[in-house]
Backbone as CSV, one residue per row, in Angstrom:
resi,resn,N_x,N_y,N_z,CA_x,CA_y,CA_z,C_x,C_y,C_z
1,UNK,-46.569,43.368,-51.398,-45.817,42.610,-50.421,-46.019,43.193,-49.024
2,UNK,-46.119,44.464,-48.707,-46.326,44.938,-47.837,-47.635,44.383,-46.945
3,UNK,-48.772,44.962,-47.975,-49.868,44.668,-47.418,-50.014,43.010,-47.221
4,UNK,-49.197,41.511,-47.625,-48.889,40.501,-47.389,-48.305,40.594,-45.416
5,UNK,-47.650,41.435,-45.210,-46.556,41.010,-44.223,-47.609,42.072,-43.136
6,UNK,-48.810,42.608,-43.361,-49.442,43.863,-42.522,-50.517,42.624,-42.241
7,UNK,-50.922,42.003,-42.854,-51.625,40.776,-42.679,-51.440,39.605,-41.823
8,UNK,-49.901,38.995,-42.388,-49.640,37.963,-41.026,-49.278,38.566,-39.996
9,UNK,-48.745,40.026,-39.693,-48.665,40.416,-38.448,-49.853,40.953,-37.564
10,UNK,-51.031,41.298,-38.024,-52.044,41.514,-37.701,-52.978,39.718,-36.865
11,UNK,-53.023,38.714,-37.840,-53.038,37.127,-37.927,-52.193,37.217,-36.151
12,UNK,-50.791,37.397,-36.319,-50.348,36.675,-35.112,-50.348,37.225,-34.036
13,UNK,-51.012,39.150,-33.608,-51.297,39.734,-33.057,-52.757,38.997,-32.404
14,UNK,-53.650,38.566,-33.597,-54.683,38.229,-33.284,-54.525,37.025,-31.934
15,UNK,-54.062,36.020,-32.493,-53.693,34.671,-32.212,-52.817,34.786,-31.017
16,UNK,-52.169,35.478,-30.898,-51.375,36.257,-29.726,-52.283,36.416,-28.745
17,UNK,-53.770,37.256,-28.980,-54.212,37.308,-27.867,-55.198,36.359,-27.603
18,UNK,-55.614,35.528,-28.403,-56.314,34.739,-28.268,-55.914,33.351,-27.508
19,UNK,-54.771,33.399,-27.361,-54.199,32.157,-27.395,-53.373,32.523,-25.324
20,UNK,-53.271,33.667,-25.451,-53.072,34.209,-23.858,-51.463,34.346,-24.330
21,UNK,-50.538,34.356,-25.533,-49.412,34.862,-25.507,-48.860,35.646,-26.007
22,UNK,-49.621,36.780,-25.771,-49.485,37.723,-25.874,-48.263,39.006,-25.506
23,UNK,-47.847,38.533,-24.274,-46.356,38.350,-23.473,-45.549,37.936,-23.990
24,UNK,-45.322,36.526,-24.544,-44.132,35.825,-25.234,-44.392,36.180,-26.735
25,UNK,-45.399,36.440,-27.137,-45.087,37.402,-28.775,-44.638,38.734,-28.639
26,UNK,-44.498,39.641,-27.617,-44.034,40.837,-27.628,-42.369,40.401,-27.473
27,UNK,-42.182,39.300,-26.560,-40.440,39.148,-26.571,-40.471,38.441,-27.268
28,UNK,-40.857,37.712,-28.434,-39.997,37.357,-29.665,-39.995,38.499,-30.533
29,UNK,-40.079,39.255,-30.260,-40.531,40.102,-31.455,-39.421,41.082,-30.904
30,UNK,-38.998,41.273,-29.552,-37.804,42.053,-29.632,-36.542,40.996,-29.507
31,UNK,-36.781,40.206,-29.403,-35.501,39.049,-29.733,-35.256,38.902,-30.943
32,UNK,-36.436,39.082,-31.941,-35.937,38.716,-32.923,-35.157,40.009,-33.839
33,UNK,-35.458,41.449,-33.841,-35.402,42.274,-33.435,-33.237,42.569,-33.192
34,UNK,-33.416,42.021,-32.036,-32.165,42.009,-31.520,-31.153,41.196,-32.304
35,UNK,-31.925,40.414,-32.382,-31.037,38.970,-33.171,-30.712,39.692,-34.381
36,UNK,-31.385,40.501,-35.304,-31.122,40.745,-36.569,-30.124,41.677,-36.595
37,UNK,-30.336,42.682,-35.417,-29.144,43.092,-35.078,-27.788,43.148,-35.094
38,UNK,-27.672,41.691,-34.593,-26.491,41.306,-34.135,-25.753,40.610,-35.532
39,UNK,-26.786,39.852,-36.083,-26.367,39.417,-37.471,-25.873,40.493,-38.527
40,UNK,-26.388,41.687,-38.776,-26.358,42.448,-39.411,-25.304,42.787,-38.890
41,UNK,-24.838,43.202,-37.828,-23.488,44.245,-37.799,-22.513,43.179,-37.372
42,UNK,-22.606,41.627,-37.485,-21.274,41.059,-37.549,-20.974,40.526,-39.237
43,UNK,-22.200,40.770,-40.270,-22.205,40.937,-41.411,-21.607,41.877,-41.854
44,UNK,-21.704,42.912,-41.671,-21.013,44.494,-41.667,-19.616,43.788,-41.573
45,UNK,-19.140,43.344,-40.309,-17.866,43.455,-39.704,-16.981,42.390,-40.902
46,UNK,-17.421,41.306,-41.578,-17.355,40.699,-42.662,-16.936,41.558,-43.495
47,UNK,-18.155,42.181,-44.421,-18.408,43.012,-45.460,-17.258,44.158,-45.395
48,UNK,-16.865,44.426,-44.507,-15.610,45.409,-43.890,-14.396,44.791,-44.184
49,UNK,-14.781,43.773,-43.302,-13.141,43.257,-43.264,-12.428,42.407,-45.082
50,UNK,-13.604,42.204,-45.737,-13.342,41.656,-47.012,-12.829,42.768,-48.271
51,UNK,-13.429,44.019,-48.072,-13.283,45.126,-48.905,-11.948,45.873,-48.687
52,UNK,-11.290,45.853,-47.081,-10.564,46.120,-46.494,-9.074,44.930,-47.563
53,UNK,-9.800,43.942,-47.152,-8.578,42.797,-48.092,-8.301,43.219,-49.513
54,UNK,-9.623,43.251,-50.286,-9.826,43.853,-51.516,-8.671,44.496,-51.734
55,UNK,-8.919,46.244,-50.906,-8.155,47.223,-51.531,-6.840,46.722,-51.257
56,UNK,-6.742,46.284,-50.044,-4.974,45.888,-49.935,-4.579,45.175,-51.420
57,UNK,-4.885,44.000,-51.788,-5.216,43.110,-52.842,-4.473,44.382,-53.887
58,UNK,-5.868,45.131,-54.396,-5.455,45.865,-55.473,-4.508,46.878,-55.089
59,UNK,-3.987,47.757,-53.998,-2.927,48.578,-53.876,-1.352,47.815,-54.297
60,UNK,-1.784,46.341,-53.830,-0.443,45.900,-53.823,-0.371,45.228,-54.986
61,UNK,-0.813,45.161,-56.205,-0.492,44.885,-57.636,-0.719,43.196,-57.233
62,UNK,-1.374,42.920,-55.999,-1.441,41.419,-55.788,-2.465,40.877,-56.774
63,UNK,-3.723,41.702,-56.867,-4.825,41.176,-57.710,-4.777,40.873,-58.607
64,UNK,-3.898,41.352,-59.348,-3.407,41.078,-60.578,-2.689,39.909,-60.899
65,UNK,-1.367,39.531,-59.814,-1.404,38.137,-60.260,-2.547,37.267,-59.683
66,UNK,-3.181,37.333,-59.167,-4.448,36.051,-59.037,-4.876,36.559,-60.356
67,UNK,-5.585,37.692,-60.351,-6.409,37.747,-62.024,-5.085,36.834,-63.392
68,UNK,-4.163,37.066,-62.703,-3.254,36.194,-63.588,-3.736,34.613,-63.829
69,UNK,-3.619,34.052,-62.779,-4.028,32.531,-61.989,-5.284,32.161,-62.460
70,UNK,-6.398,33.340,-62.473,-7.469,32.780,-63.032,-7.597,33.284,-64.670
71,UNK,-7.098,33.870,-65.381,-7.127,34.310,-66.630,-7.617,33.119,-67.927
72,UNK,-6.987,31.980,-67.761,-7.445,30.792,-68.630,-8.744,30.379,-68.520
73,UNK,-9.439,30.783,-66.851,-10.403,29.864,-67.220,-11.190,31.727,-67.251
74,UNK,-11.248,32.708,-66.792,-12.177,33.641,-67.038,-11.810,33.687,-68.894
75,UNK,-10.739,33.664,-69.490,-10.502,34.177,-70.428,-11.659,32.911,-71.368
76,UNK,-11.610,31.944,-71.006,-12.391,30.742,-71.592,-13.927,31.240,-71.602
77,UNK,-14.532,31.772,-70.501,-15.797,31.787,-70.168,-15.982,33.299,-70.627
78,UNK,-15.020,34.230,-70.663,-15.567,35.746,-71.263,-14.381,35.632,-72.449
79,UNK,-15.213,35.239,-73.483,-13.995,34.704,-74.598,-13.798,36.199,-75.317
80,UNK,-14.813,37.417,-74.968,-14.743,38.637,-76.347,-14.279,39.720,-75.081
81,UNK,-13.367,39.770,-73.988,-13.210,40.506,-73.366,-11.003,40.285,-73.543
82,UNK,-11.086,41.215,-73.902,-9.443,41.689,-73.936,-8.811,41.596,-72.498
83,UNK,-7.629,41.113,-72.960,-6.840,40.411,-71.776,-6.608,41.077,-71.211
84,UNK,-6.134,42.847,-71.111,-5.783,43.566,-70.230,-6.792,44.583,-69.670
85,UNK,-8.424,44.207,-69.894,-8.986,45.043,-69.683,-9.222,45.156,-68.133
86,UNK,-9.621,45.782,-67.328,-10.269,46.231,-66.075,-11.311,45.441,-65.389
87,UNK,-11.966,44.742,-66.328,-13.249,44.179,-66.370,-12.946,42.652,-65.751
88,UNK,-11.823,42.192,-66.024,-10.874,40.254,-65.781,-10.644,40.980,-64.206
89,UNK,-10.035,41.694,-64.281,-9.894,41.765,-62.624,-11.136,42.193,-61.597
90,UNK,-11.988,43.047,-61.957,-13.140,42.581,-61.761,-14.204,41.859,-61.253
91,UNK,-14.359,40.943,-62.698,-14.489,39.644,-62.402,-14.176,39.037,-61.345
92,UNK,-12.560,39.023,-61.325,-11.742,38.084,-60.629,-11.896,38.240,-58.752
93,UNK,-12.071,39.543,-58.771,-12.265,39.403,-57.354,-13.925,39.714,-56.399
94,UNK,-14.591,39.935,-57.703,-16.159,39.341,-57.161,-16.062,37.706,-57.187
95,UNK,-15.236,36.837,-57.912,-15.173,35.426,-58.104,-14.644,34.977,-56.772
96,UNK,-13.554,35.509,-56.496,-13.123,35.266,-54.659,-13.965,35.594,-53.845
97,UNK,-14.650,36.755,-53.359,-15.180,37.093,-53.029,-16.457,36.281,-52.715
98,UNK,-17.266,35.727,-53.889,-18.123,34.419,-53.997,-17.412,33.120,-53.350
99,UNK,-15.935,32.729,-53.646,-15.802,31.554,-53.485,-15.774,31.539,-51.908
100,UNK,-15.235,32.417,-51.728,-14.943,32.619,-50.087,-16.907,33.043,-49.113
101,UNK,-17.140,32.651,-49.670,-18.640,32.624,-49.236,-19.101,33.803,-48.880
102,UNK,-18.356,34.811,-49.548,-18.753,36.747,-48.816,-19.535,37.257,-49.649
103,UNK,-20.998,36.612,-49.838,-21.543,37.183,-51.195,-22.000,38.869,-50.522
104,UNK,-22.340,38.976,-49.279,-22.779,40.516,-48.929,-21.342,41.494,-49.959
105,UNK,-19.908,40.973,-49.460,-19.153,41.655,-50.193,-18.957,41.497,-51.744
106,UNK,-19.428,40.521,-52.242,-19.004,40.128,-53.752,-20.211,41.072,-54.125
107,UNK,-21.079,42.292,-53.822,-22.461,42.746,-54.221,-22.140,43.830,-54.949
108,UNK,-20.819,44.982,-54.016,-20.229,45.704,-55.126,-19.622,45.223,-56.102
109,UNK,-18.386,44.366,-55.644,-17.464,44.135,-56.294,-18.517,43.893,-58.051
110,UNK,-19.316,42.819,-57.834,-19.840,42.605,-58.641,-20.930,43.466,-59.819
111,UNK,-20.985,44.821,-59.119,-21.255,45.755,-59.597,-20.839,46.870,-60.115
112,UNK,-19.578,46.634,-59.992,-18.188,47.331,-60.352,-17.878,46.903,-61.340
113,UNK,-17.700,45.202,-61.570,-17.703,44.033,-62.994,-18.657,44.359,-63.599
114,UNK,-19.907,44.143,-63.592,-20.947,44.830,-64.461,-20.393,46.229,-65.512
115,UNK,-20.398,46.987,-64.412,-19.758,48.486,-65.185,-18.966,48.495,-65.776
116,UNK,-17.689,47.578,-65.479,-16.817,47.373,-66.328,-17.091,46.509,-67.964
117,UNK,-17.748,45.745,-67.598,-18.097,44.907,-68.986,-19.197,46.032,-69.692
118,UNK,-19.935,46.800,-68.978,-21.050,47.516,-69.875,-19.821,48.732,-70.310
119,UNK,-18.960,48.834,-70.079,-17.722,49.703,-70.815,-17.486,49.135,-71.792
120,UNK,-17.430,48.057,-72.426,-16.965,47.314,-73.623,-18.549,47.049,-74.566
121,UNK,-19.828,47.387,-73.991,-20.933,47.295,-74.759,-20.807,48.058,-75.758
122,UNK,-21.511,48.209,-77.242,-21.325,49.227,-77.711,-22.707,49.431,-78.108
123,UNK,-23.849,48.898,-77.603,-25.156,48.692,-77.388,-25.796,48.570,-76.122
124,UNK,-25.741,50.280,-75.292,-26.198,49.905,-73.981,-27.247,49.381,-73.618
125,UNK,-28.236,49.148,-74.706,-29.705,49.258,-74.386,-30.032,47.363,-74.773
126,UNK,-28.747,46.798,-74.745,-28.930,45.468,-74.837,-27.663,45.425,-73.863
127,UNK,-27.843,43.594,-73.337,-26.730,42.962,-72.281,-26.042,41.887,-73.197
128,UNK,-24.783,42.279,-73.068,-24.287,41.318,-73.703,-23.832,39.559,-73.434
129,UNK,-23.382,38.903,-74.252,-23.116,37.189,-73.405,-21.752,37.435,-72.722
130,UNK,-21.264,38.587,-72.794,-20.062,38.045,-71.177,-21.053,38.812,-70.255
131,UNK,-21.996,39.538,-70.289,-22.262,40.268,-69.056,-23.668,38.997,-68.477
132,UNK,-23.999,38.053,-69.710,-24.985,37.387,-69.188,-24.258,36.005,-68.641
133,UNK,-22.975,35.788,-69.084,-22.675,34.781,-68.061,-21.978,35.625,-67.061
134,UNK,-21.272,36.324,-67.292,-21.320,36.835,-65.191,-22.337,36.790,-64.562
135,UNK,-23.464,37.637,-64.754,-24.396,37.486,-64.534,-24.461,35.977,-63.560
136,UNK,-24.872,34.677,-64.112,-25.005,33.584,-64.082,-23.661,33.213,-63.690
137,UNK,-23.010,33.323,-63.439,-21.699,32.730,-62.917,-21.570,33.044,-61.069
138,UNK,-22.048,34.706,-61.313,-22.843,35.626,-59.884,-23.486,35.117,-59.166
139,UNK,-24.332,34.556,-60.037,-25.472,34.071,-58.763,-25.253,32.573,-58.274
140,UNK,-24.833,32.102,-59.410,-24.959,30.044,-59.239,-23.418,29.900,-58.449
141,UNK,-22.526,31.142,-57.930,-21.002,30.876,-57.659,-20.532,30.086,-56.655
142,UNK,-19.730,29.202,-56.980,-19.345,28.336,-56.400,-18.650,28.581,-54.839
143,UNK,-18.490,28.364,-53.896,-18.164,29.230,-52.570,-17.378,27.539,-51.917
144,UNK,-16.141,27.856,-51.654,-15.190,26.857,-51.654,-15.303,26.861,-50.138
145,UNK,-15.256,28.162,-49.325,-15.062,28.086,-48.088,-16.018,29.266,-47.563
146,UNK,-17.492,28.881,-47.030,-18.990,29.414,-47.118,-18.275,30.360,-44.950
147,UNK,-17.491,31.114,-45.574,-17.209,32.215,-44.551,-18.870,32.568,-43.273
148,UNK,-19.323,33.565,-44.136,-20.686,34.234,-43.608,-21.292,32.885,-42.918
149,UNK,-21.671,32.162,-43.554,-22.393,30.591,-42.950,-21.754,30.364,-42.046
150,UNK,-20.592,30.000,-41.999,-19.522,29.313,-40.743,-19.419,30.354,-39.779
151,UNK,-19.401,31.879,-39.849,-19.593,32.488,-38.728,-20.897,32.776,-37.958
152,UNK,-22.104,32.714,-38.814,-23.148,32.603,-38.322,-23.286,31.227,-37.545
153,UNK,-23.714,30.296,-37.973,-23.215,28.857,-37.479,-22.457,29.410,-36.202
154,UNK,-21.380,29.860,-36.280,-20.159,29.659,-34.990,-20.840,30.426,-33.796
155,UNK,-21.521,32.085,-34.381,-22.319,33.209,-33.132,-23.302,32.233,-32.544
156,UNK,-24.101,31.162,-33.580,-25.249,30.592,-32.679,-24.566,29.205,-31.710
157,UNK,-23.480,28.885,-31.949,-22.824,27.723,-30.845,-23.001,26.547,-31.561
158,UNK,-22.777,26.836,-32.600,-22.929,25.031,-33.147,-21.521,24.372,-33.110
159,UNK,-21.635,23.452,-32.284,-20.334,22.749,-32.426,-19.086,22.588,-33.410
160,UNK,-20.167,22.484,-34.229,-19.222,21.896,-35.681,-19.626,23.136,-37.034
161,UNK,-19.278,24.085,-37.197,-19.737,25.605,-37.847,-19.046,24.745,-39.534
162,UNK,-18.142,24.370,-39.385,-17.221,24.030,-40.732,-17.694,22.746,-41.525
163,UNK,-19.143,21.891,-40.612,-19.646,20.895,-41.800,-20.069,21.064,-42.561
164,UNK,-20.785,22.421,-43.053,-21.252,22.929,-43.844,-20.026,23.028,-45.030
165,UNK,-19.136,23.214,-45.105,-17.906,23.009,-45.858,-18.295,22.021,-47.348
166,UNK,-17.546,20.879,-47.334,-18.194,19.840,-47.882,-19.704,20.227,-48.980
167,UNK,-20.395,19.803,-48.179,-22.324,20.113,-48.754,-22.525,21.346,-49.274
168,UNK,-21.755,22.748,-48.907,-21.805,23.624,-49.838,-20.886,23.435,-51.010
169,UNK,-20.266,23.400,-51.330,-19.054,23.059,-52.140,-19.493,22.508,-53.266
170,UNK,-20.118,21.087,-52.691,-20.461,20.380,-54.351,-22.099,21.054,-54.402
171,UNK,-22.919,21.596,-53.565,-23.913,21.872,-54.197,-23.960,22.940,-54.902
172,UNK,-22.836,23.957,-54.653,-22.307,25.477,-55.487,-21.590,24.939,-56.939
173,UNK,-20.642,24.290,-56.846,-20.204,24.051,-57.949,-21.348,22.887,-58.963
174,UNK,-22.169,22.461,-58.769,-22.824,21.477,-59.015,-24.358,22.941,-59.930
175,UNK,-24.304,23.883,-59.265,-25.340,24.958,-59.707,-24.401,25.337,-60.751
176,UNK,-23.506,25.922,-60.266,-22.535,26.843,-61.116,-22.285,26.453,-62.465
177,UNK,-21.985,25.453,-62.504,-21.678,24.454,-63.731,-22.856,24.090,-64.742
178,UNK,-24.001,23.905,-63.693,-25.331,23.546,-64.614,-25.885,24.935,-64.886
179,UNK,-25.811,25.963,-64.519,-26.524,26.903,-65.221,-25.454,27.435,-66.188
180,UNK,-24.035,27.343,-65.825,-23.277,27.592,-67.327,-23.664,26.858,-68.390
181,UNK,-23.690,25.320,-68.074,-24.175,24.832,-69.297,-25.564,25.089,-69.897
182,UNK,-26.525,25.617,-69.337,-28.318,25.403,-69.636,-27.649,27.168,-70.207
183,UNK,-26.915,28.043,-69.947,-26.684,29.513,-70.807,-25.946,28.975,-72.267
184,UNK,-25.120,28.124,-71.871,-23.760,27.651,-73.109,-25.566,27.363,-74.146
185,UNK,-26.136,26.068,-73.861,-27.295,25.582,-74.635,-28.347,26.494,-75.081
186,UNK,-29.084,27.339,-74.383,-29.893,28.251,-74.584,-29.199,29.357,-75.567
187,UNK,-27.759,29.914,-75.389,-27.315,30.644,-76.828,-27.206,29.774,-77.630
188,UNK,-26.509,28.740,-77.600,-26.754,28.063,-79.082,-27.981,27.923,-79.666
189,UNK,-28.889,27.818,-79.135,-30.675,27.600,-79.474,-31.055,28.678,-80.235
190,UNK,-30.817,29.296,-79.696,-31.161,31.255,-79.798,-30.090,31.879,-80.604
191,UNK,-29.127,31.111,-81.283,-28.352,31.809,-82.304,-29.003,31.875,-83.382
């Protein structure tokens, strides 16, 4: 991959000078540069401010009733995981975390759930079907209110940052749902 990306930058160095813009490729290149910058540490400021909620969340025995709130349907979808384990709450707040469109923050959380469910493996050297639908629940997750998007959107001046609302919504839950079902089908196949 490297030697891929040593290539087109070499390509647009070329073309750069060939082309006499040579000038305006050196300032995109610190604009862009800058720009990533700026994205990155108001990502941070996100990623901060969500983990920050988190712990409040769990200091204040709050997480627990949401892990309450969602218990029927996690308890439905991780059917061999015990109701009081570590692992539902977990879950539960890499699942916010996703819905609320903070996947930079849902990255621990969700790696924290992992650990927790590979606590209940009793075969580390295999993954089990609650850790393979988290897994798949992780990635395809439904994001009710796409946060990160709407503030990016908002830093670049787009009028309207929150249409994205809507069009993410059913296209998250619309993934989410179809790769639960194509996992639900593929174990039955494979039983």
């Amino acid at each position: 991959m490297n030697v891929l990306w040593l290539i087109m930058i070499c390509i647009s160095i070329v073309f750069a000078i060939f082309t006499g813009n040579l000038e305006a490729f050196t300032k995109s290149i610190f604009d862009g540069a800058k720009a990533a910058v700026e994205i990155s540490l108001f990502l941070l400021g996100i990623v901060s401010v969500w983990m920050g909620i988190t712990r409040i969340l769990e200091d204040s025995g709050l997480i627990y009733r949401i892990a309450h709130l969602f218990r029927p349907i996690i308890s439905r979808l991780f059917r061999n995981i015990p109701g009081d384990h570590p692992s539902i709450t977990a879950i539960t707040l890499n699942v916010l975390a996703n819905m609320f469109g903070l996947g930079n923050a849902a990255t621990p959380l969700g790696i924290n759930a992992i650990q927790e469910l590979d606590a209940l493996n009793p075969e580390k050297e295999t993954i089990t079907p609650e850790m393979m639908t988290f897994i798949v629940l992780n990635t395809a997750s439904i994001q009710l209110i796409p946060f990160s998007v709407i503030g990016i959107l908002a830093s670049y001046g787009d009028s309207n940052p929150a249409a994205v609302v809507l069009p993410v919504l059913v296209a998250t839950t619309v993934s989410a749902v179809t790769a639960l079902l194509v996992l639900s089908l593929f174990r039955r196949i494979l039983r």
